[in-house]
C-alpha positions as a printed Julia matrix, in Angstrom:
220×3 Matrix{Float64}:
 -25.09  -50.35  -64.28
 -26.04  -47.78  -66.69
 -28.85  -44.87  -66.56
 -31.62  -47.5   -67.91
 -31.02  -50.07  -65.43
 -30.99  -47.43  -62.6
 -34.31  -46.03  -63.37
 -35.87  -49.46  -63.55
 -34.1   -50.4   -60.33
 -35.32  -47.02  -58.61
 -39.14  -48.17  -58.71
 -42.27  -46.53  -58.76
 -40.72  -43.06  -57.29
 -38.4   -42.68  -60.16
 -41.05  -41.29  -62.25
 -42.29  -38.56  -60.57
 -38.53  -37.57  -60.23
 -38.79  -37.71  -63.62
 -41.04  -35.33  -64.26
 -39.74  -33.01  -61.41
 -36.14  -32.84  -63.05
 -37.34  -31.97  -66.56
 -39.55  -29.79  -65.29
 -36.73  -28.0   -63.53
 -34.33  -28.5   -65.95
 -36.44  -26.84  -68.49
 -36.78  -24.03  -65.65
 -33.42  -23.58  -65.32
 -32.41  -23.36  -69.02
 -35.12  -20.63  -69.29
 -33.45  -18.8   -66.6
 -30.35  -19.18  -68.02
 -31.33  -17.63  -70.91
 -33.6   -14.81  -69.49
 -30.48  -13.57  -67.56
 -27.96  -13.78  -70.57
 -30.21  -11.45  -72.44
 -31.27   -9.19  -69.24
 -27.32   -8.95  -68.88
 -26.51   -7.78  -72.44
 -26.21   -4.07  -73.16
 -27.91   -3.01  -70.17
 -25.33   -1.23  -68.19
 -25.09    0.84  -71.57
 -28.59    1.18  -72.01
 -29.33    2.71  -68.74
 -26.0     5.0   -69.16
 -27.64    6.34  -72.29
 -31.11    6.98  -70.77
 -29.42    9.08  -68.13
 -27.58   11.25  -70.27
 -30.16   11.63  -72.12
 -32.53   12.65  -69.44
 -29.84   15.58  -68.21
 -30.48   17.08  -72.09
 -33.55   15.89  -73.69
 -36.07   14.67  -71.23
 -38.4    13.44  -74.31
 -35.16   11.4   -76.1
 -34.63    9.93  -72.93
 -38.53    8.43  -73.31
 -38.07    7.26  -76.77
 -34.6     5.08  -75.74
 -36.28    3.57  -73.37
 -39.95    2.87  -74.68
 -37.12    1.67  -77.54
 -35.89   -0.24  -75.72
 -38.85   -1.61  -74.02
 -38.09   -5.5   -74.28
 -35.6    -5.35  -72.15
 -36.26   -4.74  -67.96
 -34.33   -2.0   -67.23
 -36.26    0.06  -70.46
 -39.38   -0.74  -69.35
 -38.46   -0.13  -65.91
 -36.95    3.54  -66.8
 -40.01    4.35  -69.02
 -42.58    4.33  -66.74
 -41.18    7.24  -64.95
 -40.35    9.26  -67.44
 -43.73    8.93  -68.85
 -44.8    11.08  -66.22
 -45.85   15.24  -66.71
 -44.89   17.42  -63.95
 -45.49   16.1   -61.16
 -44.05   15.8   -57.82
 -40.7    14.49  -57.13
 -41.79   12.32  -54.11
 -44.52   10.6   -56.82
 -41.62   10.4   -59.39
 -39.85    8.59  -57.07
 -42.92    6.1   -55.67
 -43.3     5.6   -59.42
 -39.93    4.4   -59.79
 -40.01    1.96  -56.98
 -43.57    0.64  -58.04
 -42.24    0.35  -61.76
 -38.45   -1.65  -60.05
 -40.97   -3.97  -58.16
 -43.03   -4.69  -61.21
 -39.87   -6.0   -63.16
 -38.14   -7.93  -60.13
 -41.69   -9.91  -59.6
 -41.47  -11.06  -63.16
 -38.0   -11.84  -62.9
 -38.91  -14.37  -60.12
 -40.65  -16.42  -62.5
 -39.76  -20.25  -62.47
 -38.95  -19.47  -58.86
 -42.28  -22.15  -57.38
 -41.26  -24.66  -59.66
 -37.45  -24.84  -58.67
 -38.62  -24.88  -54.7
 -41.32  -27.53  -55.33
 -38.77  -29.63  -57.01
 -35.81  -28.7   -53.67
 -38.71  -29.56  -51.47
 -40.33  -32.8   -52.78
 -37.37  -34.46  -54.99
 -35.66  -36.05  -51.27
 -39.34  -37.05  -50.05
 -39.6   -38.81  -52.9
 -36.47  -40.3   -52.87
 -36.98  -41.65  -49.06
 -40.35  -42.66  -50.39
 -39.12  -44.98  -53.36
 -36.08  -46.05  -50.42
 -39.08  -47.06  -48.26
 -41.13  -48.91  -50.58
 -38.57  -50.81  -51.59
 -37.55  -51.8   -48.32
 -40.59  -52.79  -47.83
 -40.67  -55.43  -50.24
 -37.6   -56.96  -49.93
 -38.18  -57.39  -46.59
 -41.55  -58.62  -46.87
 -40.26  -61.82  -49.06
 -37.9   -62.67  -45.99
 -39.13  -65.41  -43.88
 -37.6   -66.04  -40.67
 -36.46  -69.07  -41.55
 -34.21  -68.07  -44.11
 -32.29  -65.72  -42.1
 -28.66  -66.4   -42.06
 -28.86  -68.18  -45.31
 -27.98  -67.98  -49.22
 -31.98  -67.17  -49.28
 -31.36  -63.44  -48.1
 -29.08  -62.74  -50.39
 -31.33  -61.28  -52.69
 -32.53  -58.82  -49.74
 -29.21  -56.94  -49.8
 -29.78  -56.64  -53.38
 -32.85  -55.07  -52.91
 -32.11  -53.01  -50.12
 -28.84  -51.55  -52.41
 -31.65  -51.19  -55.04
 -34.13  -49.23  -52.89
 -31.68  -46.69  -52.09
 -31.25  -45.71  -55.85
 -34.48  -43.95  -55.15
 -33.01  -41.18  -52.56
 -29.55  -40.91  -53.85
 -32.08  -39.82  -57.57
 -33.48  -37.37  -55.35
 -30.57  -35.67  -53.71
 -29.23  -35.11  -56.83
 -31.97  -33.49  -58.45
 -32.44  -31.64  -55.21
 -28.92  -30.31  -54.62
 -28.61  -29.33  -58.3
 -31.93  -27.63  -58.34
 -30.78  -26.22  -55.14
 -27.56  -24.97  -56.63
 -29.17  -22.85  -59.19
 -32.1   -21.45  -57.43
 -29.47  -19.52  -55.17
 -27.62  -18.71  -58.14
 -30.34  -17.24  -59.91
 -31.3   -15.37  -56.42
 -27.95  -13.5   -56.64
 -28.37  -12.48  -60.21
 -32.11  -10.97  -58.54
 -30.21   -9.02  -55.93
 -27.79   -8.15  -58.15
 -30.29   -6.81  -60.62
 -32.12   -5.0   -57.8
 -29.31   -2.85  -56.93
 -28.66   -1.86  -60.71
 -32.04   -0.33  -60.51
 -31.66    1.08  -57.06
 -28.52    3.14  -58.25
 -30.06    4.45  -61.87
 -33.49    4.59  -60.25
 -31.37    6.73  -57.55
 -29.55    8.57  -60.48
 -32.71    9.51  -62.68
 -34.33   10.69  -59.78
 -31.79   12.95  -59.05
 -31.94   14.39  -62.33
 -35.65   15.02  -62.02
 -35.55   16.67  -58.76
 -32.6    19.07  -60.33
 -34.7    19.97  -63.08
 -37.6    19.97  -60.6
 -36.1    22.85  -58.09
 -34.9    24.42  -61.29
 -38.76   25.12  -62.54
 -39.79   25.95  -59.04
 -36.63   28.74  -58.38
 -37.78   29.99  -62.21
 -34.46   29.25  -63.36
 -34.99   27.8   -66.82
 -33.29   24.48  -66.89
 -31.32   23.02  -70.32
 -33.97   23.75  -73.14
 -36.84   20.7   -73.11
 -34.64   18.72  -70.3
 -38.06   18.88  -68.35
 -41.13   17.17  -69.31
């Protein structure tokens, strides 16, 4: 029995599968991609902003506003954006900015948990209605003979409809934690240069305040 015959065997509930595993399939190849490029050059990126920032507080700006299609640029430039002010806002700006990007990052997340939630319902839900009528052209006369042997048929039939759904549920599933650990992953990359720009501003910070004049223009 090949794909075709399958589908038409599933029933009714085999379409909205359907449209739930291209819909997460096309989710999941968007990921895919989103965290390929996210991935590339970034460690390297961030590296240069921070050196940057311990020179040239201004250069540091321009790499990253540079730079500004990828997460962790935008994420570094809305900090450094900012004109003397406090180190405690510095730092609530880099949280707020680290929050911003990891939201976005969660996109396609709905759509992957609608799909882990209602694929095996309707799976059961195809299993059921087909259950239904094969055993609703059983009469009880016919049990025990060559009649019923299409109801075995149909009950094998029926259950195409949940095995479709665990499928597309457990592969769904299998991704959606995957992509969950690339989140957390990218979370801590911006807790430790979040953690090491800040440092650098609070250095340069103490430095104004003591009146000891830092590395020429390494302050805003």
């Amino acid at each position: 029995m090949n794909i075709a015959e399958a589908f038409n065997r599933g029933g009714l509930a085999m379409w909205p599968l359907l449209v739930l595993s291209i819909l997460a399939l096309g989710t999941i190849f968007e990921r895919l991609w989103f965290w390929s490029l996210v991935f590339r050059g970034e460690r390297k990126l961030a590296e240069q902003i921070l050196i940057a920032a311990q020179q040239n507080w201004q250069a540091a700006l321009t790499i990253a506003i540079q730079a500004s299609e990828q997460p962790m640029g935008r994420f570094l430039a809305t900090p450094l954006q900012l004109v003397n002010t406090e180190p405690e806002i510095f730092r609530l700006a880099l949280e707020a900015a680290a929050d911003e990007e990891l939201s976005a990052m969660r996109r396609g997340e709905k759509v992957l948990e609608a799909t882990i939630t209602m694929a095996p319902l309707l799976g059961l839900l195809g299993t059921v209605l087909g259950l239904i009528n094969a055993l609703g052209q059983v009469r009880l006369g016919d049990l025990g003979t060559p009649a019923t042997t299409g109801v075995s048929i149909g009950i094998s039939e029926a259950l195409i409809s949940t095995a479709t759904g665990l499928v597309v549920a457990i592969v769904t599933l299998a991704f959606q934690r995957f992509f969950q650990a690339l989140l957390f992953q990218q979370a801590q990359i911006f807790r430790r240069t979040g953690n090491e720009l800040e440092l650098t501003y609070r250095q340069a910070w103490l430095q104004q305040q003591a009146g000891i004049s830092p590395v020429e223009s390494a302050y805003p």
